[in-house]
Structures are given as C-alpha cells and as structure tokens.
C-alpha positions in Angstrom: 74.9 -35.8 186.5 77.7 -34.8 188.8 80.2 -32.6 187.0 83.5 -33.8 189.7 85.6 -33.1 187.0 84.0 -29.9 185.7 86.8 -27.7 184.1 85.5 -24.4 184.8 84.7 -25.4 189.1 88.5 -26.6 189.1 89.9 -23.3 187.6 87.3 -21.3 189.5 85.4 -19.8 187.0 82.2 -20.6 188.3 78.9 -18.1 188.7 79.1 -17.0 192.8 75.1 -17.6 192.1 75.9 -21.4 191.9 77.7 -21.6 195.3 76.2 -23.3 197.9 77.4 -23.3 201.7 75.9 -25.4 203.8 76.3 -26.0 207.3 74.8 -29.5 208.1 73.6 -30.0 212.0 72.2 -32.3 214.4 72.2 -33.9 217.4 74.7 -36.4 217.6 74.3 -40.2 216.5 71.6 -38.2 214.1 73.8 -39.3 210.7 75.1 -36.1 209.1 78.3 -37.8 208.4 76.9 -40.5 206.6 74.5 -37.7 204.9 77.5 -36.4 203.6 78.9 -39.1 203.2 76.1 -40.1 200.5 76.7 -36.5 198.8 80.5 -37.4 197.9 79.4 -40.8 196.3 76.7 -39.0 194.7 78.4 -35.9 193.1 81.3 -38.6 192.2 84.0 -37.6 194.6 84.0 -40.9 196.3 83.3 -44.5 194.5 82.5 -46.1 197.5 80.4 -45.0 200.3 82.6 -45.1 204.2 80.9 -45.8 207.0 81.3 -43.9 210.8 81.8 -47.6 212.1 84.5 -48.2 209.6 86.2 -45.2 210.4 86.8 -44.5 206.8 84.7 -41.4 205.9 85.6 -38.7 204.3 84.6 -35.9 207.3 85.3 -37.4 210.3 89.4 -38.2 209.2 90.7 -37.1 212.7 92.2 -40.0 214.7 90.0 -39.1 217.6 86.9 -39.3 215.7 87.7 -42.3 214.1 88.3 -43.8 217.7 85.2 -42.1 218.9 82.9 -42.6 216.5 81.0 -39.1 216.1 82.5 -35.9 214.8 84.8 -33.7 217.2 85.8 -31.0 214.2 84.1 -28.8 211.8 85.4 -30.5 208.1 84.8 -28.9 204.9 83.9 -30.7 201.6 83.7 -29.1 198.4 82.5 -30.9 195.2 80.5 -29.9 192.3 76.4 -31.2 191.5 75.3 -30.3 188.2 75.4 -27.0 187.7 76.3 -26.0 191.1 79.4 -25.8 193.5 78.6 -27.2 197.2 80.9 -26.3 200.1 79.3 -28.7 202.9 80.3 -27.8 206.5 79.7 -31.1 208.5 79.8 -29.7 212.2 79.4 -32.3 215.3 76.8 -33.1 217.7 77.6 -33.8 220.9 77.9 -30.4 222.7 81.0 -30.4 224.6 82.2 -29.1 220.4 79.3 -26.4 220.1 82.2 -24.1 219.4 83.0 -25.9 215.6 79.7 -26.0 215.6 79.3 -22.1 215.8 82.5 -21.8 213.7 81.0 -23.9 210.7 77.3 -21.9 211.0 79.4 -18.4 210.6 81.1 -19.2 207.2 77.6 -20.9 206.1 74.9 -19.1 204.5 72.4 -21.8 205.0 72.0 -25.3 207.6 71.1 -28.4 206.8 69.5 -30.2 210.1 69.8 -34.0 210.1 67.4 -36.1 213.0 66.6 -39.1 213.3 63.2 -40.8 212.9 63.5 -43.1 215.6 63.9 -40.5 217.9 62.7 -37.0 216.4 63.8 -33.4 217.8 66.3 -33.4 220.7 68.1 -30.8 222.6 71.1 -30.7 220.2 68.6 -30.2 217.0 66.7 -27.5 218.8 70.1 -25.9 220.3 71.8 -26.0 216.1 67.9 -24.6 215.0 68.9 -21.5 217.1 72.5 -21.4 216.2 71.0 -21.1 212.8 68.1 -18.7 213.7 70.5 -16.2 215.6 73.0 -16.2 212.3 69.8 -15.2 210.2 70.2 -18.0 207.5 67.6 -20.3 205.7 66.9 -23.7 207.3 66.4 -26.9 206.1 65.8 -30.6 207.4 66.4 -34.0 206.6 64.2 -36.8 208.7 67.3 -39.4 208.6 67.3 -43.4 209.1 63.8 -43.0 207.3 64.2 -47.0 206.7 64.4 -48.0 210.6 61.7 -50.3 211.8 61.3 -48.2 214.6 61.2 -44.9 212.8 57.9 -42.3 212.6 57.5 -40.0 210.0 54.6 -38.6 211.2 55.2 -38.5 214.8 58.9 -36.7 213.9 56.7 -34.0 211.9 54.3 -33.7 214.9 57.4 -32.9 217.1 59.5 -30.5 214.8 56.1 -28.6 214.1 55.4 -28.5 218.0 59.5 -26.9 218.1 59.6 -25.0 215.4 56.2 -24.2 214.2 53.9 -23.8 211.6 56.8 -23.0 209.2 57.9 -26.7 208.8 56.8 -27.9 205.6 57.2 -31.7 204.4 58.0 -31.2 200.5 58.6 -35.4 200.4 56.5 -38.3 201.9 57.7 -42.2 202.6 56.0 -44.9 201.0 55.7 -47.6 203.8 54.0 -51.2 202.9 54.3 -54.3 205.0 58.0 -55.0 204.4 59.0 -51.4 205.2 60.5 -48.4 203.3 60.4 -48.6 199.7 60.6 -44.9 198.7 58.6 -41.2 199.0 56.2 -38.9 196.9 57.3 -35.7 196.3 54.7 -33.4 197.0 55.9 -30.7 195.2 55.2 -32.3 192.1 53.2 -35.5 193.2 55.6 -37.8 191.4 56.8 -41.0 193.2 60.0 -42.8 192.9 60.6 -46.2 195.0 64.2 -47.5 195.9 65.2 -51.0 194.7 68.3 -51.0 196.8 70.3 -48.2 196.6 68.5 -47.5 192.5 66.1 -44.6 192.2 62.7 -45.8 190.1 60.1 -43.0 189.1 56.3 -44.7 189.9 53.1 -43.2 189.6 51.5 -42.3 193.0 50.5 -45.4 194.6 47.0 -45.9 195.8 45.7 -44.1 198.6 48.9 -41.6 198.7 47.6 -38.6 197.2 44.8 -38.3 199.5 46.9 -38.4 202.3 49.8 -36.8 200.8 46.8 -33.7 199.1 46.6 -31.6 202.5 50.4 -31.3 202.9 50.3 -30.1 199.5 47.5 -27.6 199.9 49.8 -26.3 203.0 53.1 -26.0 200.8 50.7 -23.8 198.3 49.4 -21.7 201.6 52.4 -20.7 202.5 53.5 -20.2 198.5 50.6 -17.9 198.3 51.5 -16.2 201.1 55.0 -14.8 199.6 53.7 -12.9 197.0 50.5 -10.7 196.2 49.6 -11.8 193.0 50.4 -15.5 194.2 47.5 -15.2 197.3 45.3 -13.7 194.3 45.8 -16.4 192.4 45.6 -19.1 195.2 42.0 -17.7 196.0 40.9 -17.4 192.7 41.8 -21.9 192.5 44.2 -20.9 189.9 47.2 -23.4 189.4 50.7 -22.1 190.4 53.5 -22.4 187.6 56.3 -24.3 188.2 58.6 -21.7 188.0 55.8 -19.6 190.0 56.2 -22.0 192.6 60.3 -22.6 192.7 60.5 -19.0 193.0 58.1 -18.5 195.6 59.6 -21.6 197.8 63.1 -19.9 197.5 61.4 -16.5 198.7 59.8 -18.3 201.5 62.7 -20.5 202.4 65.1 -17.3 202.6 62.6 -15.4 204.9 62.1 -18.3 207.3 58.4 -18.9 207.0 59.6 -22.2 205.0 61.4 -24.9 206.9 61.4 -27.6 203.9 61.5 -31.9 205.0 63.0 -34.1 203.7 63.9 -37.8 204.3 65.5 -40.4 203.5 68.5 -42.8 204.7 72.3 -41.4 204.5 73.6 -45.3 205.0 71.4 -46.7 202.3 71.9 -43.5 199.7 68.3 -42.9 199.7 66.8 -39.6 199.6 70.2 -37.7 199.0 70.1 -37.0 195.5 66.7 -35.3 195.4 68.1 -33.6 198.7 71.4 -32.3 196.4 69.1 -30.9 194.1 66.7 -29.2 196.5 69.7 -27.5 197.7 70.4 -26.1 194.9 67.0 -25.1 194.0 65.8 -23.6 197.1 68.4 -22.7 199.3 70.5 -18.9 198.7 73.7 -18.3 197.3 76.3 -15.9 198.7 75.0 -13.0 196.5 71.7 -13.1 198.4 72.8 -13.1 201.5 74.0 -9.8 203.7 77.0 -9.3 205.3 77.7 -6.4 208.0 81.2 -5.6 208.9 82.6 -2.7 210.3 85.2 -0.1 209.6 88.6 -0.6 211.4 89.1 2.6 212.6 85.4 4.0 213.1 83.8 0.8 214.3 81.2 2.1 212.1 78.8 -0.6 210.5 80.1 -1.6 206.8 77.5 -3.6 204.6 79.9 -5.4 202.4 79.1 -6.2 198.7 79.6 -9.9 198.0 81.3 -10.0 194.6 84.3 -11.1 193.1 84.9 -7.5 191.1 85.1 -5.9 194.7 87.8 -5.3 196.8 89.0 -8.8 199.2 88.0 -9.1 202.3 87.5 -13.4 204.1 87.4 -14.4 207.2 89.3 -17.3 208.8 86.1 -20.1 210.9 88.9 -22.6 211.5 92.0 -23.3 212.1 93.6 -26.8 212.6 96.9 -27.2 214.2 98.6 -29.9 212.4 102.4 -31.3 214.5 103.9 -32.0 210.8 102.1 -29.4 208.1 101.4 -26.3 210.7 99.0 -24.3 210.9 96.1 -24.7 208.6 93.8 -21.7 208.2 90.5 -22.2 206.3 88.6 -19.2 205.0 85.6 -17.6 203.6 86.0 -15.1 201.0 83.4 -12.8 201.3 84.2 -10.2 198.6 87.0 -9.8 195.7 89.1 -13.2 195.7 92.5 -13.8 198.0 95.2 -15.3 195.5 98.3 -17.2 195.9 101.4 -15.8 196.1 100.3 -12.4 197.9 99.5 -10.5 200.9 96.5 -9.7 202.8 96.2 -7.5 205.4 95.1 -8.5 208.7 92.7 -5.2 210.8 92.4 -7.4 214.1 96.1 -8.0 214.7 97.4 -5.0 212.8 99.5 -7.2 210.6 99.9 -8.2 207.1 99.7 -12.1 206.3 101.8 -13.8 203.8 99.7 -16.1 201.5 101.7 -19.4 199.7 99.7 -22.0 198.0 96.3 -22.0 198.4 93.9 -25.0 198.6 90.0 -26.4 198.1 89.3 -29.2 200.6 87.6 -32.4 200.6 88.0 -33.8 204.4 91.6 -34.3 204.6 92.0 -34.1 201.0 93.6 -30.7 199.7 93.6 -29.9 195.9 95.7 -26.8 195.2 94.4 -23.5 193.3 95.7 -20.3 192.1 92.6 -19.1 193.9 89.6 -18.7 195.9 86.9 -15.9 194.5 83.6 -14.3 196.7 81.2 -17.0 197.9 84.1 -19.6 198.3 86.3 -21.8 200.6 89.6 -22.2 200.9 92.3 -23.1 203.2 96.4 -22.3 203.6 99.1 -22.8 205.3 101.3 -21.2 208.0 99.7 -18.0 208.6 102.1 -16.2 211.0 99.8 -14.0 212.8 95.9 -15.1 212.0 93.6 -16.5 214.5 90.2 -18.1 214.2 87.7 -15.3 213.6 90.0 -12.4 212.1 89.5 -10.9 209.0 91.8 -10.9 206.2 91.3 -8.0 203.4 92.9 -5.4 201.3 94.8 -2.9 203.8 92.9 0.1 201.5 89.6 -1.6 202.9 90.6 -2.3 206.1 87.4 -3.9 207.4 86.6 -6.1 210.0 83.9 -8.8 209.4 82.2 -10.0 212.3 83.9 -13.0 214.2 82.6 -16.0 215.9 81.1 -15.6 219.9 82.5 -18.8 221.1 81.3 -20.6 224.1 83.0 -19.7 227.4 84.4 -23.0 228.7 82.7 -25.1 231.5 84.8 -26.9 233.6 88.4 -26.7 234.9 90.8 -29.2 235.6 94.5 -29.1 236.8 97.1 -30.4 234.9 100.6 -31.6 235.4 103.1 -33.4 232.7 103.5 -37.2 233.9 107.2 -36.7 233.4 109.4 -34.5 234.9 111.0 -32.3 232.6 107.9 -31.9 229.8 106.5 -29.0 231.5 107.8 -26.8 228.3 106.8 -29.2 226.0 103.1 -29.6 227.5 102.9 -25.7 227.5 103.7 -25.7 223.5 101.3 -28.5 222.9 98.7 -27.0 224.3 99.1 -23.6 222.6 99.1 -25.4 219.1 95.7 -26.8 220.4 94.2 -24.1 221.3 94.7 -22.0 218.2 93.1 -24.9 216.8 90.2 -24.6 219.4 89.1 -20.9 220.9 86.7 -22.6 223.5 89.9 -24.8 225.2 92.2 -22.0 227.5 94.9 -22.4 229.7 95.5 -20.6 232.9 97.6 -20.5 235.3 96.8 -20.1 239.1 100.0 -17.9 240.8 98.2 -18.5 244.0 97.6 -22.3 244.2 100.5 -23.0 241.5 98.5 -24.8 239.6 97.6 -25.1 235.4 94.4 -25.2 235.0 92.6 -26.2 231.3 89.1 -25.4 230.9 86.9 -26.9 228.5 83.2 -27.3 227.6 82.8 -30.6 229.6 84.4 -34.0 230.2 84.6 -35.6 226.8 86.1 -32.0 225.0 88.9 -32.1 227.9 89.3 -36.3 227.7 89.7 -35.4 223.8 92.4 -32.4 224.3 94.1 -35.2 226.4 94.3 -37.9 223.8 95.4 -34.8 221.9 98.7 -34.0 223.5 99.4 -37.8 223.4 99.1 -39.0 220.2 99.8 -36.0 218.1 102.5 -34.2 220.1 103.7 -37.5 222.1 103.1 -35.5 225.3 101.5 -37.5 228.7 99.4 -35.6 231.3 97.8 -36.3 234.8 94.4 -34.6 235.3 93.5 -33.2 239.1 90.9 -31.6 240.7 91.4 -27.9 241.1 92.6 -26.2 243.9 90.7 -23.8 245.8 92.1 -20.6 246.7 90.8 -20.0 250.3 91.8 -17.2 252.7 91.9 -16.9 256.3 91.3 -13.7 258.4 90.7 -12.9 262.0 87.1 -12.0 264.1 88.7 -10.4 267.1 92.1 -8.2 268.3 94.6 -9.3 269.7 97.8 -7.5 270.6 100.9 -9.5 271.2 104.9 -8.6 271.3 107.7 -10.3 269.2 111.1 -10.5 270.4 114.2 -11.4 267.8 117.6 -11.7 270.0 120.5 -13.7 268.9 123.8 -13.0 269.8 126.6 -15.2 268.0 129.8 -13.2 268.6 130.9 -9.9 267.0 127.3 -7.7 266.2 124.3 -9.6 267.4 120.6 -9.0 266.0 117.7 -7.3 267.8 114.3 -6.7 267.3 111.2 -6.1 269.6 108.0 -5.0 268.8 104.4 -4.8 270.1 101.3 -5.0 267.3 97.5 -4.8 267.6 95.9 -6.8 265.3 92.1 -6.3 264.6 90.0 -7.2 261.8 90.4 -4.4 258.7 87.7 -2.7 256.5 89.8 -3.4 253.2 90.9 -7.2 252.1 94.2 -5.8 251.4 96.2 -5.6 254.8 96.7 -2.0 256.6 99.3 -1.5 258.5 99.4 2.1 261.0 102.0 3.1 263.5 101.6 5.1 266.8 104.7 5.0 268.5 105.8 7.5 271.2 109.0 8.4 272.7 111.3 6.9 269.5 111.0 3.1 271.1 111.1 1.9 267.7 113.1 4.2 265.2 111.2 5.2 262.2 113.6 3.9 259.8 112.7 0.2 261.1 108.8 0.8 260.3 109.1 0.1 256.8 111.3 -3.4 257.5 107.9 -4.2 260.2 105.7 -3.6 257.5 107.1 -5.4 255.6 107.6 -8.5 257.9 104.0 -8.5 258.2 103.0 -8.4 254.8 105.2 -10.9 253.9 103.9 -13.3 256.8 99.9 -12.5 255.8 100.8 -14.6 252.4 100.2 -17.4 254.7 97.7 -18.2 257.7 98.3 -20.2 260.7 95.3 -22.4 260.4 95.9 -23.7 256.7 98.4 -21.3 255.0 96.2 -19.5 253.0 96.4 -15.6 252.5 95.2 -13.9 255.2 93.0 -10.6 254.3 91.0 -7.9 256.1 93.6 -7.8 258.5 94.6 -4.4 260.4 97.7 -4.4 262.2 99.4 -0.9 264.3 103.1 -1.0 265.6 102.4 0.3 269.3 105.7 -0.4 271.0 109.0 -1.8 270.8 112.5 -1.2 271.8 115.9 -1.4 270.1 119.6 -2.0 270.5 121.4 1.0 269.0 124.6 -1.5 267.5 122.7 -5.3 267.2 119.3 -4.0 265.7 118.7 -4.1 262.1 116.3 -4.2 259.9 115.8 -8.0 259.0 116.2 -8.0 262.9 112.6 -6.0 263.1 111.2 -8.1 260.2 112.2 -11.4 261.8 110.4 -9.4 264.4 107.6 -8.6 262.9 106.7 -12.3 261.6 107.1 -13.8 265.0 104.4 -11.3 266.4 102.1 -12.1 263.7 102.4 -15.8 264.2 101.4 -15.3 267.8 98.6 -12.5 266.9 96.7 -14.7 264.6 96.3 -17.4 266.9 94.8 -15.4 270.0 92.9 -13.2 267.3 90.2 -15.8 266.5 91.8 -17.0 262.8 88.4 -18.3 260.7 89.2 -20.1 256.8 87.4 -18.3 254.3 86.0 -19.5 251.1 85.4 -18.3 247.8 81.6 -17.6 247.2 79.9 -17.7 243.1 77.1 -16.4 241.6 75.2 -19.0 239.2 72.8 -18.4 236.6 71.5 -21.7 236.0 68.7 -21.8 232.6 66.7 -24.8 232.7 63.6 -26.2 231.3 60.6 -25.9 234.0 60.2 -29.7 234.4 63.2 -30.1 236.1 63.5 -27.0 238.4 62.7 -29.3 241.6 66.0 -31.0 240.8 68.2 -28.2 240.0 66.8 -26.8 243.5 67.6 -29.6 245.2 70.8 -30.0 243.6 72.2 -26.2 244.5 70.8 -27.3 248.2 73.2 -30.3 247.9 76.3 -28.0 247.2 75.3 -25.6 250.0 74.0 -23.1 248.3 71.7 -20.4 248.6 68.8 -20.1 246.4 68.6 -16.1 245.4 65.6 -15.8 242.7 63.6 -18.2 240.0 61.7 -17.6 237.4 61.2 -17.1 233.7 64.0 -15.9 231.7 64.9 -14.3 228.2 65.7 -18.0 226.7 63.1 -19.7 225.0 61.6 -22.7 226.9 64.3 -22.5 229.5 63.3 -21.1 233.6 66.6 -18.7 235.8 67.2 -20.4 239.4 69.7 -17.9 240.3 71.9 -18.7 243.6 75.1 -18.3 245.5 77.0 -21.3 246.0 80.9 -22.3 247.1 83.4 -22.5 244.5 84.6 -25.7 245.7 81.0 -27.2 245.3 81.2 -26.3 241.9 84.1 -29.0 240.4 81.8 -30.7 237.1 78.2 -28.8 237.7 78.7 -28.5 234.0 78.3 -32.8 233.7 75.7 -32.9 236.2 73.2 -30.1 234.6 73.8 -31.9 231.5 72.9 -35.1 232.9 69.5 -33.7 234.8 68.4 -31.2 232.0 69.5 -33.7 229.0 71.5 -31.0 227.4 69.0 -28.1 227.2 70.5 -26.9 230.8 72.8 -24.1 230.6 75.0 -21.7 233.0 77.1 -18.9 234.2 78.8 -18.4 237.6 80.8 -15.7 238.6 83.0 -15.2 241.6 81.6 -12.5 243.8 83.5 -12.9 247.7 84.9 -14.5 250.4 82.8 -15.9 253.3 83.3 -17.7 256.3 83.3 -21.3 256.0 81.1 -23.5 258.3 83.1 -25.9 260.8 83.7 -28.8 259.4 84.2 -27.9 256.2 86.6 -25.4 258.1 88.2 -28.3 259.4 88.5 -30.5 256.4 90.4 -27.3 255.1 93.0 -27.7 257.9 93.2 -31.0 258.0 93.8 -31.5 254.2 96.7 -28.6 254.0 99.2 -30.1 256.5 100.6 -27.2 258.3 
C-alpha cells in the first residue's frame, strides 16, 4: 500500500537504503510522463490520473509544455511506495533539451528507459542508454503502450537485444488473445495477473505460456548464476535458486550492468506500473551503494565521498529554474551529511557562502516545506545569490567539489533584436534569468557585426526560449539570420599619394603623403616608414599611422576589415604653419581609399572545420550535402563513437546557418557535430559579388 502520508518520510526520518532516484528516459512521444503519471496515482499523490493531451499532469506543469505537448524541463517528484522513498526525475525527449536530460541523469543513481512498442528502440532511447552508461548507473526498461494494436513485444525485444545486447533480460511477458492485451506473466516467479480495466487479477499461467515464457526464464537464471560462484555451482548441479538467492543476485547483476531488466505495460491505462514500483525498489541501488568521486578544492585531488547522513554536507545543485515572480529556484542533491534550513553552506566553485531559507520536497510544481533534506535526498530553495547549475554546496571545513554536469555546446545561432525600441535592457535581463535556468542557451554579442546572437541546441529549444521571453517576462523579439564577419585584403601593391589642403581663413590644414601598400605576412596591419630628407616630420608618423589603421576597419569593396595589409610612408611634404596632425590623418585615409582600389581588393570569408559523426548508411548524403555548401571533403572514416562514421571537412561559415536541423533531419537524430573556425579565404566571384552587392557601400 502507498504510505503518501507516512510520518517518518514527511519528517525525514527515513533509512537512505530506502531512497530511490530515478531518472526516467526516452525518446520523445515514448510516454514517460504518463509513466509517471501512473506512479503518483499509484503511490496516492494524485486521485486522478492527468493526461499530456489534457495538459494537466503533474510533470510537465510548464506553460510551454502544456502548449507543446512533450516535456521541455527536467521535473522532480517525490512520493513514498511502501517502504520506500522515490525521487523520480522525468527528463524530456526530444533532443534540442538533452541538456535537462544530462542534468536529471547526474543527480540520479539509476534510469528508467520508457519505448514504445509500436515503434521499439530509436535514436533518443539509444542516445539516454549512453547518457546512462557513461554516468555508470543501473538501467532499466519499460516496453510502453504494451496495449496498442499495432504494438510488438517480441520484435521490441529483438531490437533492444540487437542495441544493447545480451544483457537485456524480459523479467514480465504480455498475455495477448484475440481481443488484445489482457495482462503479463511474470517470469520471475511464473505467476500471472490479467487487467480488467485498470484492476490487477492474480491468474494461474494460462495455457501454452510457460513453454514459451520457460526459455526466458532459464536466461534470467543464466545470468543469475553468473553473479555469484556458488550460484553457477548450484545452477549446474539443477538445483533451484531461493527466492531471496535470486533477489539478491538480480540486484548484483542489475548494479554491474550485465542485467537490463523489461518490463511492460501501459502508462495511460495504469497497467504494469505497480509491479514496475515495486521492481524498483527491489532491484534497483540506493544512494549508499553507489560511488561518488569529487575532488579537493585546493588540490584538485580525487575525493571519494562517503554517502551518509552522519558525514559532513556536501549536494550539488542539477537544476535551476528561473521563476519572474518566486526567483530563483535551486534543486539539489545531497550527497553526504544533510543541508538544513536556516543556515549556510559554503559554495568551493564560486568562492562564496550561500544563504539557505526554507527548504522544500517537490512534487512537479508542488512544493511541501521541510526543516530538511538528509544524504540520498532532493530538495529545492529559493534565491540563492551566487549558485549556478552544477556547483557544489558543502561544509567550508570540507571544501569539496563534486563533479558537475558536461552540458551540450549549443548548435545553432540566431540574431536577435527587441521588437520595440527601448526593451533592449529588458531583453538582456530576460535572457540572463533564462539562461541560469538553462546552461546549453548563451548569449553573445558580436562587436564586429553589432549583432546578439543566441545559440541553442536547435530550432524548437530557440522557438521555446522565444515563447519564453514573451509570456513569462512580457518581452517581444525578432529572430535574423546571422551576420557574417568577412574581411577584405589586397593581392597586389599599389603606391598612391593623398593630398589634404583646405584653406578657410586664418591657419589652413595640410597634409601630403605618399604610401606603398602591399599585401602583409601578419592579419594585423603593419605599418613602416622610410622617409628621407625630413619631407614628412616624424612627429606626424604616428597621426599617418593612425589614419590608416583607423581606415583598414573598413574596405572599399564591402566595408569589411581589411587584414594582411602592409603599408610604408615613402614621401610627403608639409606646410610648416597649416599642417597638423588630423591634417596627416585626414591624409592618410584618403591615400588608403585610393590604394585599395588599384591594389587588387578581394572579400574574404571565414572558413570552419566540421567534424560531422554519422551512421554509415547515410554517409553518401552527408557527402553530398557538405558538396552543396561548398565544402571540402578532408578525411572519412570510422570514429571513436559507437555505430557512428567521421566525414571531416572545411566548409564556409556562412554555409553553415541550421546544419544542426538538416543533420538531424538526414541522420534521424543519431547525427552529431563540431565545427570550429580555422581562417580566412578568398571567396569565389559571385559569392564575392553577392557580398558587395548585399552591403551597400
């Protein structure tokens, strides 16, 4: 029975044993939400069960996910299952948010992955199944929309053994007839329960199930056997496992990865979930088994940390959310000791020490105050000054820094401009309260082209940070495409003469100089005298440099910067009353306005290195793709990701603007990319021209 309302669970006096934390995972439109959706009503949070179309769960509570219909944010919800407390970390699915995803996998110490059985293992199941691998926690999966018409069982096993191997182990099998899903055997202990409606019956086996269901069984007592010594001795001796023999074993198995338990069921219909809750709390680890590495502060020096509530604190903060009306909202993992309200906590990544007010438990959007939140635990407060997502908070005597979250780098840029003159301030707030609530949105602003750029993980995450500033900061922006920094340079000398001479009454202004301007070995301009006989003072060569440099900010072909230009003062003359030096300057600049054009002026454009991982199937595409956007195939072959082929090539910046969308698109999601600037080059004729023609000089 579900204990909601369990004394000792509100006043956190619970055994850190009993905590679970589960991250649950999946490719989107797979049904975690209504998976956990199904747990609330279960454990007895919730007395009726919301729907995703209804916009009424308990996880996804933002306004864009009720608008959107998927998860966009990482949500906790804690609630209490028999003897057990469950933290569940429902993460989304659609990858343009793999950085909550990565956020709700670091305070987790197991995953739940949720697919579908109409349409088995997908990119985003086997990217979360990695995401999971790399943090070194135990997975487990749920075959979801088990009552579908169009959904396979098998063919779903056949696909996640083909992905993940020999380690997936069905523990529950459907029981199918002519009119569908009526209910599964559990293989562990070949009992069978049918669902009549959303009530769970115990049955006997029916007919012709236990030989089909035997073999799977004989595999789950392989792999039991193969945990433990005395267990393989016993398996080839045909003696019968205990069932505490074989609960033990499963957990040892399921913590070292050579178990992947199944499980199915329906997260809409309520069926499956409870015997799912219990498995959870049966097979998967608690806090105490599970290793933490930090590292000392000052040393850097790796710190295995003992989880326990008797030891000194140390949590970190996996998300933040930036709230217009209630601030800041931090919510943390407490690895060791316990953080309390009413205190302080140091802070080792921002040297700083962090005020801590009321402290809550969460429930989606629901917060329950408590005095406060021991080892193995989630919490969440208010209004930290100085923490970020990632840092540690801790006892200043431990001063330890746990290890923080490698979000994703983002994908595509866009420009951005307030729609209203005026809001330029109030954009530039709005979107430094969003990204403290999201590390893998940035902000940047280009000096050269005087553009803000935001950069994102794709089209939807930056379409979502725009509804954003809307609705919860009342903030309208215009997207653009970005600008492209070119530059222009020259291919041949040239040496010309620049002649300021005005005379207005009273002290006139005089200038005269003659430059050679050449091509130079370093981007930044160099500038050399060799002046004889004193035809130019020397006290007027620093006001010619200077009127060149200031005039290279902008070319005569498109008003770009002009670099690898070399230009020497040969000659000149003076007046000794009307020269001066913004005389020479002025000078200067008309010299270098005539020099560029006889000295063969060429646009420039910025040149990338990409790193594109793909799978093999669709190399041909990619290929022709990078040939489309005038690039330059450099290397291909296999690389250091699993499954995925490196086409590495050198391609223009400005072919670049949403390669992030269109890899998606062609790869299905399992495509992946980095591109680096790496120099200028000369751009071909007409897209020389299209340069000129589009800057209006």
């Amino acid at each position: 029975m579900p204990l909601s309302g369990n004394k000792n669970f509100k006043e956190g006096l619970y055994n850190m044993e009993n905590i679970r934390n589960i991250a649950v995972m999946g490719h989107g439109k797979g049904g975690k939400t209504s998976i956990v959706e199904a747990m609330l009503l279960n454990a007895g949070v919730i007395k009726r069960q919301g729907t995703v179309a209804d916009g009424n769960t308990v996880s996804d509570y933002d306004s864009e996910e009720i608008k959107r219909q998927c998860s966009i944010n990482t949500t906790v919800s804690s609630f209490d299952w028999k003897e057990f407390r469950y933290n569940v970390i429902d993460t989304p699915g659609y990858f343009d948010f793999a950085g909550d995803v990565k956020a709700g996998v670091r305070a987790a110490d197991s995953a739940l992955i949720v697919l579908s059985g109409r349409t088995g293992v997908r990119v985003g199941t086997e990217q979360d199944f990695a995401y999971a691998k790399n943090k070194g926690i135990p997975i487990m999966f749920f075959v979801n929309k088990i009552d579908d018409k169009h959904s396979n069982y098998e063919k779903t096993l056949e696909s996640m053994k083909e992905a993940f191997g020999r380690a997936i182990t069905p523990f529950v099998y459907p029981i199918e007839t002519a009119d569908g899903f009526e209910g599964f055997v559990d293989i562990i202990d070949m009992t069978a329960r049918r669902y009549e409606g959303t009530e769970r019956v115990d049955i006997p086996v029916p007919e012709g199930m236990e030989e089909k269901v035997a073999p799977l069984r004989e595999m789950i007592m392989e792999a039991i056997a193969g945990t433990d010594e005395e267990l393989m001795v016993k398996y080839f001796n045909d003696e019968p496992f205990t069932f505490d023999e074989i609960k033990k074993a499963i957990r040892a198995g399921v913590k070292d990865g050579s178990i992947y338990p199944v499980y199915c069921g329906s997260g809409e219909q309520n069926i499956g979930v409870r015997s799912l809750l219990d498995s959870i709390g049966k097979y998967l680890p608690s806090p105490a088994e599970i290793t933490e590495i930090g590292r000392d502060a000052q040393t850097a020096e790796p710190v295995e940390l003992v989880q326990s509530p008797d030891e000194t604190t140390a949590a970190v903060v996996f998300k933040t959310i930036a709230d217009p009306f209630v601030g800041r909202m931090s919510i943390f993992r407490v690895y060791s000791g316990e953080i309390k309200a009413d205190s302080a906590y140091y802070n080792p990544n921002r040297g700083e020490t962090e005020r801590i007010g009321k402290l809550y438990s969460l429930c989606g959007k629901k917060q329950t105050e408590v005095k406060s939140v021991k080892a193995g635990d989630i919490g969440c407060v208010t209004k930290l000054e100085f923490t970020k997502t990632g840092d540690t908070l801790c006892d200043k005597s431990k001063n330890i820094i746990l290890t923080g979250i490698e979000f994703p780098a983002p994908t595509l840029s866009m420009g951005v401009r307030p729609e209203n003159k005026g809001d330029e301030e109030k954009v530039i707030g709005s979107m430094t309260r969003l990204m403290d609530e999201d590390p893998t949105f940035t902000v940047t602003n280009n000096i050269e082209t005087k553009q803000t750029l935001i950069n994102g993980q794709g089209e939807q995450h930056i379409d979502v940070i725009v509804s954003k500033l809307k609705t919860k900061y009342g903030v309208n922006v215009v997207l653009e495409e970005p600008i492209t920094a070119y530059r222009e340079t020259i291919t041949k000398s040239a040496t010309v003469e620049g002649k300021h001479k005005k005379q207005s009454g009273g002290h006139g202004q005089y200038g005269h100089v003659k430059i050679e301007f050449e091509p130079g070995l370093t981007e930044e301009m160099m500038f050399e005298e060799k002046v004889f006989g004193g035809s130019v003072p020397k006290n007027y060569f620093p006001a010619v440099e200077k009127g060149l440099r200031d005039s290279s900010q902008h070319g005569v072909l498109a008003g770009y910067p002009v670099v690898n230009l070399k230009a020497t003062l040969l000659d000149g003359s003076y007046h000794p009353v009307d020269s001066s030096e913004m005389a020479f300057k002025t000078a200067a600049s008309i010299a270098y306005k005539e020099g560029m054009k006889q000295a063969g002026p060429v646009i420039l454009e910025p040149i990338g290195y990409l790193k594109a991982y793909v799978p093999e199937d669709i190399m041909g595409d990619v290929i022709g793709d990078i040939n489309k956007r005038r690039g330059r195939i450099m290397g291909m072959g296999e690389s250091d990701k699993p499954g995925l082929n490196l086409v590495e090539a050198e391609i223009p910046v400005s072919e670049m603007y949403k390669y992030s969308t269109d890899l998606r698109a062609m790869s299905g999601g399992a495509g992946t990319f980095t591109f680096e600037f790496v120099r200028y080059e000369r751009a071909p004729m007409d897209v020389a021209n299209k340069i000129i023609a589009a800057s209006n000089i």
